[in-house]
C-alpha positions in Angstrom: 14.9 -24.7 -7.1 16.1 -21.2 -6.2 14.6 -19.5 -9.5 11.0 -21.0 -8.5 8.7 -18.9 -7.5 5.9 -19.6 -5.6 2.8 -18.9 -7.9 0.1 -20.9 -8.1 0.3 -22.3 -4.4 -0.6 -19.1 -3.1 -3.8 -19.2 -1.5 -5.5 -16.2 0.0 -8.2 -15.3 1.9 -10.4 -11.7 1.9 -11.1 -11.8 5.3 -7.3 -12.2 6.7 -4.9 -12.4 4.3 -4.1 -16.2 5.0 -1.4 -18.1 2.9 -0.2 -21.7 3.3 2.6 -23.0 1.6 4.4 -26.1 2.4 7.3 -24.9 4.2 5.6 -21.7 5.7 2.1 -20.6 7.1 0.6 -17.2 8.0 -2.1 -16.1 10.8 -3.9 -13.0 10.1 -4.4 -11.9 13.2 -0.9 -10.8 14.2 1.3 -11.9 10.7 2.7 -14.6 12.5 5.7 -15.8 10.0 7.1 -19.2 10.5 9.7 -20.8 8.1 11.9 -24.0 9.1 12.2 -22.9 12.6 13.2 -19.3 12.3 9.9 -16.9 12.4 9.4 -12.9 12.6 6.9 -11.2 13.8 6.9 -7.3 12.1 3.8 -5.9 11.9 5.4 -2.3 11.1 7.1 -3.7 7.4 5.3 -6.8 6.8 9.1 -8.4 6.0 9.7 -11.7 6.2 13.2 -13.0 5.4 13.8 -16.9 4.6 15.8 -19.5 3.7 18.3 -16.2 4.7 21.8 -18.2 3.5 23.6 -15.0 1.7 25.9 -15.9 -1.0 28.1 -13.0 -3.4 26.5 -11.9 -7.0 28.7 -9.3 -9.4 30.0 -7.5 -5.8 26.9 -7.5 -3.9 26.0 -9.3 -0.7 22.9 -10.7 -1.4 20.0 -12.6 0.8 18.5 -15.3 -2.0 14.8 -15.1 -1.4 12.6 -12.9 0.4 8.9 -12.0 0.6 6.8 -9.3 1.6 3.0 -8.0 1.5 2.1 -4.8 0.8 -0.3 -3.3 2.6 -3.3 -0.9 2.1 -4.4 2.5 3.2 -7.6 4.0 4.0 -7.7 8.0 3.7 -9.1 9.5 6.7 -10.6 12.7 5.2 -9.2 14.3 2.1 -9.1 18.6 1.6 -8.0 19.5 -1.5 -6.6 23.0 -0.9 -5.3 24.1 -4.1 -4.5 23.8 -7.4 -0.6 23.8 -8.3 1.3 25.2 -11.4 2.0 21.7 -11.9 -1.1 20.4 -12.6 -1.3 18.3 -9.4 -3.3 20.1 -6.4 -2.6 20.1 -3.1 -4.2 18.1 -0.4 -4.0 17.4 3.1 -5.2 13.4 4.4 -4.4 11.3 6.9 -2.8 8.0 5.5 -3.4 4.8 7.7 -1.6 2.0 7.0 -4.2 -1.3 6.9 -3.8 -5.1 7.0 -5.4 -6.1 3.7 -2.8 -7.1 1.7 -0.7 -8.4 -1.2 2.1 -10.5 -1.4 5.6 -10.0 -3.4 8.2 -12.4 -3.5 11.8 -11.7 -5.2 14.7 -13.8 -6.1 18.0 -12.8 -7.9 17.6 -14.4 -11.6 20.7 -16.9 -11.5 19.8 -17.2 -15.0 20.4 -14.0 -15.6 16.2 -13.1 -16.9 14.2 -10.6 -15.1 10.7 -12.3 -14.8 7.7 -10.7 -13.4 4.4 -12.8 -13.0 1.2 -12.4 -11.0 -1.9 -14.5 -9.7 -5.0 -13.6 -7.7 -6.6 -10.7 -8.8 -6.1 -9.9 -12.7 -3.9 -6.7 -13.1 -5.1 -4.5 -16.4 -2.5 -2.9 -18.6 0.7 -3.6 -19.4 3.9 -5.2 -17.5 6.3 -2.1 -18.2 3.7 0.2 -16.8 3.3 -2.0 -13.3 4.6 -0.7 -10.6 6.8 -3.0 -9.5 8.7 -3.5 -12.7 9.6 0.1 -12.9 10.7 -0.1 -9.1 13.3 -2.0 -10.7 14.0 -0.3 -13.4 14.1 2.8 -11.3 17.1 1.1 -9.3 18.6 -0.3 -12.4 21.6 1.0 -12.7 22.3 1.8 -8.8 24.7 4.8 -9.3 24.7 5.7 -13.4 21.4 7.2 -13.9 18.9 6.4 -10.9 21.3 8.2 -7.9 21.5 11.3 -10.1 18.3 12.0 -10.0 18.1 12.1 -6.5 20.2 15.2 -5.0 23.1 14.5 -2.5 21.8 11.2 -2.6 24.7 8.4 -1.4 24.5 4.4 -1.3 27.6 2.3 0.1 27.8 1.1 -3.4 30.7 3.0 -5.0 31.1 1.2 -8.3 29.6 3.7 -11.0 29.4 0.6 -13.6 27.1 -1.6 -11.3 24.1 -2.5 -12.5 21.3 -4.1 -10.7 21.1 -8.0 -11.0 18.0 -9.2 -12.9 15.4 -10.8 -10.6 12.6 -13.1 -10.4 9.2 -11.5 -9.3 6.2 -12.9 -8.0 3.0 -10.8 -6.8 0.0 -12.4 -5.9 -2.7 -9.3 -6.1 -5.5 -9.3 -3.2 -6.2 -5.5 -2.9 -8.6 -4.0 -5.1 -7.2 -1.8 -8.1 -8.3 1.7 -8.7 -10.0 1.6 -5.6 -8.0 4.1 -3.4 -6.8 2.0 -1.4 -3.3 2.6 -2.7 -2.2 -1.0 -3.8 -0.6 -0.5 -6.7 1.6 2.4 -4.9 2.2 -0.2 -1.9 3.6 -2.7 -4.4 5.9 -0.4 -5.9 7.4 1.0 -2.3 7.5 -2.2 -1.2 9.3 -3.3 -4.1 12.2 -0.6 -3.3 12.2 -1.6 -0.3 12.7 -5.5 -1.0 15.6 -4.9 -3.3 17.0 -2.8 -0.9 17.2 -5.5 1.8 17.8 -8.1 -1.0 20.9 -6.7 -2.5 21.6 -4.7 0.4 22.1 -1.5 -1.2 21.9 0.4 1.9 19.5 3.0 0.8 18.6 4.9 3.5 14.8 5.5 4.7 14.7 8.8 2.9 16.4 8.1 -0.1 13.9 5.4 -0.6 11.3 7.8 -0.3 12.7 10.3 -3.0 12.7 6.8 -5.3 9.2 6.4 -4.5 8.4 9.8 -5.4 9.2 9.5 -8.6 6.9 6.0 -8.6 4.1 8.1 -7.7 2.4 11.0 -4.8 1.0 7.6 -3.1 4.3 5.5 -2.7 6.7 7.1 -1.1 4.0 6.7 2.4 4.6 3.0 2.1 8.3 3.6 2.8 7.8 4.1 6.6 4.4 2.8 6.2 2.5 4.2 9.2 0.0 6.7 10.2 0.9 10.7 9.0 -0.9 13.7 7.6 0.0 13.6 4.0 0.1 17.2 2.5 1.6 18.8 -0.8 1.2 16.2 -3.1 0.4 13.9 -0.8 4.1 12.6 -0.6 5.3 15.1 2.3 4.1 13.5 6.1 3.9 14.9 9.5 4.2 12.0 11.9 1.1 11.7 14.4 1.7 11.6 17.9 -1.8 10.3 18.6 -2.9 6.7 17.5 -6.3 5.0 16.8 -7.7 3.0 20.0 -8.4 0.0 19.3 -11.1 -0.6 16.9 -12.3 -2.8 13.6 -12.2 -2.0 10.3 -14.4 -3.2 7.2 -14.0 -2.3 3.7 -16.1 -2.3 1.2 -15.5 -2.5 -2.7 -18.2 -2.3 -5.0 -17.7 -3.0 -9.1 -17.4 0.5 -10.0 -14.9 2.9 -11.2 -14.5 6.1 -10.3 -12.3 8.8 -12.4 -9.7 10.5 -10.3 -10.0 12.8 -13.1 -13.6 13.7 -13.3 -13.7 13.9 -9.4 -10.8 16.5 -9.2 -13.0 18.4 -11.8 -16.1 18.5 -10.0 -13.8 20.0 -6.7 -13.4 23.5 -6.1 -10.2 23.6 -4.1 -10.3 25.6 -0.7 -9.2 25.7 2.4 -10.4 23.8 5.3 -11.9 25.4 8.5 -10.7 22.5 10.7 -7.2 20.7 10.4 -7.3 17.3 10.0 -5.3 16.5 12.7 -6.8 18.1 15.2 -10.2 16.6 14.1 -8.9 13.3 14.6 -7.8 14.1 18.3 -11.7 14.2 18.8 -13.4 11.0 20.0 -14.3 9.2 16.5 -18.0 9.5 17.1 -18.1 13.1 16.8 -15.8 12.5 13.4 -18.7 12.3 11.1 -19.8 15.8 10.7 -16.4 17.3 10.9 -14.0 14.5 8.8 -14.8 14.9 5.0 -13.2 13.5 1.9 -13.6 16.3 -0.7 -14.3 13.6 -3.3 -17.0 12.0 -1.4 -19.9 14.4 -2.6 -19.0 13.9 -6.3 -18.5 10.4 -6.5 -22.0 10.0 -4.1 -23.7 11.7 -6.7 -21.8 10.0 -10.0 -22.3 6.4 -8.4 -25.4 6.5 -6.0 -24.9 3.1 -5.2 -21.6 3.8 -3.2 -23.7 6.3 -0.7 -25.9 3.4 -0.5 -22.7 1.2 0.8 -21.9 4.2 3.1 -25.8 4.1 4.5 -25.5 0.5 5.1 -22.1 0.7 6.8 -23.7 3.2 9.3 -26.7 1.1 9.7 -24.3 -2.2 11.0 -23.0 0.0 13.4 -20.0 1.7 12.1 -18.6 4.5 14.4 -17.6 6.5 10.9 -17.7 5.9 7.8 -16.0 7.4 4.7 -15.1 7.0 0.9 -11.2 5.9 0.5 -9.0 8.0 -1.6 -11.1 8.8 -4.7 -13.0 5.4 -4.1 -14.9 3.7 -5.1 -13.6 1.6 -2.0 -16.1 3.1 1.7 -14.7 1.7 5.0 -16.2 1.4 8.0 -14.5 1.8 11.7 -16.7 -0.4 13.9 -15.8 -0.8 18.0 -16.3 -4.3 17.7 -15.9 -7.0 14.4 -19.4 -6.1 12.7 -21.6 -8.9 11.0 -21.9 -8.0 7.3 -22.7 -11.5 5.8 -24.9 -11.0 2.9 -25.2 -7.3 3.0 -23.0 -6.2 0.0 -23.6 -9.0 -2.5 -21.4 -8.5 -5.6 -19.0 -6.7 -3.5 -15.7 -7.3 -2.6 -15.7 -6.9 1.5 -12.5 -7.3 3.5 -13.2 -7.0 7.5 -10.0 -6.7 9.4 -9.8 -9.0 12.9 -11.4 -8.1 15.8 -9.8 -4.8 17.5 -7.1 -4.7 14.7 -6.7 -2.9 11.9 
């Protein structure tokens, strides 16, 4: 029974992220976790430990089962300020951590073979190239090859021969891909983290983010996975000392993709005459003229029907509105939970609980 996965029992809801399973149920509203008696409420991590007996495995202290849900982001604005001899550019954003989410369950393989499998949303590509899979192979062997790539790096695991013990994966996929909403780069942080707490590697919080980094510019956020000004890459953060009051939040997904590519093309990079952060000191109302998202402008005029999304949003009430990431995901920030029942047909459309992100 421990190498079963919970896979096609998962059931999910858009609107709050709901899942039921016999021993365990979930409220959106405030991720309240319950699991034969013992619950935890973490709405920082979205980490729920169960079933928490710990038993040994080749020299590690391991916890036999544990689930997560990776979490989205919204973008609020996006500069890109310049090109880098890289390739990449630099940008500065302010990542906010959302509650639409996924969920990713682990087990050590007591059988000894790795298995990744998925439900909910269909993921395109291959395996090897999902995030989560190379999360593990990125920790696979702890000390050999992963901890040298990382500089001064240092885990309480001294063994140089130890590898990582195959596990059992289960992701159940409710975030839109290629939406920029970052869920892909969610499930690979969260993935660190999980087989950090599983095997108890004792990685800490900035090591994990150097292994993210190498994931990808968006994971390494998901680590501490609250609000920051992103900047470089997008993978160095200044912690905010202001927070959003309390508001709702609606997203909106239409069936388009948008290049990443072809936006970055149509941008010429430059700097900003206003920081982010101090925009977002202002009250949110006065936001609209000032907070941009450099991408916004080509992907309006490549996909008209996402300006059209933005216009409605606006139209329902929405305080601001903006284009996620490189979209084609537009939120909303509303002061109260808005109606949008039957304005976005064909549309995925996620609306967080009332006064809760």
């Amino acid at each position: 029974m421990q190498d079963k996965l919970l896979r096609s029992r998962y059931k999910m809801q858009d609107t709050g992220c709901r899942m039921q399973d016999a021993g365990y149920w979930i409220q959106d509203a405030g991720y309240w976790i319950l699991d034969a008696g013992c619950w935890m409420l973490d709405t920082a991590s979205f980490i729920m430990f169960y079933n928490p007996q710990i038993f040994k495995f080749s020299n590690l202290q391991i916890i036999n089962r544990m689930l997560v849900f990776p979490n989205a982001k919204i973008n609020l604005g996006l500069n890109v300020i310049a090109r880098r001899p890289d390739g990449f550019h630099n940008i500065e954003t302010l990542l906010y951590p959302v509650g639409l989410c996924d969920a990713l369950e682990a087990i050590p393989a007591t059988d000894g073979v790795f298995e990744f499998t998925t439900t909910g949303l269909p993921i395109p590509g291959e395996t090897s190239a999902n995030l989560c899979v190379r999360a593990c192979e990125l920790l696979t062997p702890i000390i050999s090859n992963s901890l040298s790539k990382i500089q001064g790096s240092r885990s309480r695991i001294q063994d140089p021969g130890l590898l990582l013990p195959p596990v059992k994966i289960h992701l159940h996929k409710a975030i839109p891909m290629g939406a920029g909403l970052g869920g892909g780069s969610s499930d690979g942080a969260f993935m660190l983290k999980l087989l950090n707490e599983l095997f108890r590697l004792g990685f800490s919080t900035g090591q994990l983010q150097e292994y993210a980094r190498l994931l990808g510019s968006d994971c390494a956020f998901f680590v501490e996975n609250k609000p920051v000004i992103a900047y470089e890459r997008g993978d160095r953060f200044l912690s905010l000392e202001e927070d959003l009051p309390v508001f709702s939040l609606a997203i909106v997904v239409p069936e388009v993709h948008c290049s990443t590519t072809d936006a970055y093309a149509s941008i010429v990079p430059t700097e900003p005459s206003l920081r982010i952060a101090r925009i977002f000191q202002q009250p949110i109302e006065f936001w609209k003229g000032d907070l941009i998202n450099d991408f916004e402008r080509p992907v309006l005029i490549a996909h008209p029907e996402i300006e059209m999304i933005k216009e409605k949003l606006y139209d329902a009430g929405a305080m601001y509105s903006s284009l996620s990431g490189s979209g084609a995901a537009v939120y909303g920030i509303f002061r109260y939970k808005p109606l949008l029942s039957g304005l976005f047909p064909g549309c995925f459309v996620w609306i967080s609980a009332e006064n809760n992100f």
